[in-house]
N, C-alpha and C positions, 0 to 999 in steps of 0.2 A: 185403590183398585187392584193394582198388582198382587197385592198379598192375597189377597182371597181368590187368585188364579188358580184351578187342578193344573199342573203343570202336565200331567196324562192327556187330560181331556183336551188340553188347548193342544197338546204336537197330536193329537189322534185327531184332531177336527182341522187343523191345518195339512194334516197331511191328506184326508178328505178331499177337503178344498183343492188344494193344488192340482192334484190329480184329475179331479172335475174340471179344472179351469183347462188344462195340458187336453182334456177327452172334447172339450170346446173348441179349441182352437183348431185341432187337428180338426173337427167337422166342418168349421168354419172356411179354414185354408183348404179342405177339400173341394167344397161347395164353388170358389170361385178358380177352382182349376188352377191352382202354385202345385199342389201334389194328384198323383194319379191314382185319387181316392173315387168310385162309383158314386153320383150323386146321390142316390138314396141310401150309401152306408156314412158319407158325409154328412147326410138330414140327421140319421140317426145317431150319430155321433154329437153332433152338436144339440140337438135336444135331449140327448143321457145326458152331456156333461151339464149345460142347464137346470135340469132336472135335477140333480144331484146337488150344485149350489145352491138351488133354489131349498131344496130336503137341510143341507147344514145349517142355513140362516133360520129354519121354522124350526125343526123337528132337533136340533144340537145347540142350538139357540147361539149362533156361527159360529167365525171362524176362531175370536176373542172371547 
């Protein structure tokens, strides 16, 4: 399995990933008031980073 990894595509789709997961969280941890994020930029935060994981797994065929 390993050998027929694009070593490119895998840190380009990991680094995706990560980044979406980091744009979730922070809507998340907004959403329940730990940071002094506005709820509705918190909603939308956590449904971009979603969004976006969601986009790697279909559309990058994910993170691996």
């Amino acid at each position: 399995m390993f050998e027929s990894v694009d070593p490119v595509r895998l840190l380009r789709n990991l680094g995706i990933y990560v980044v979406a997961v980091l744009v979730a969280i922070v809507g998340a941890i907004g959403l329940i008031d730990v940071i002094d994020v506005p709820a509705v930029i918190a909603g939308l935060l956590l449904a971009l980073g979603l969004g976006v994981v969601l986009a790697v797994h279909e559309y990058l065929d994910g993170p691996f």
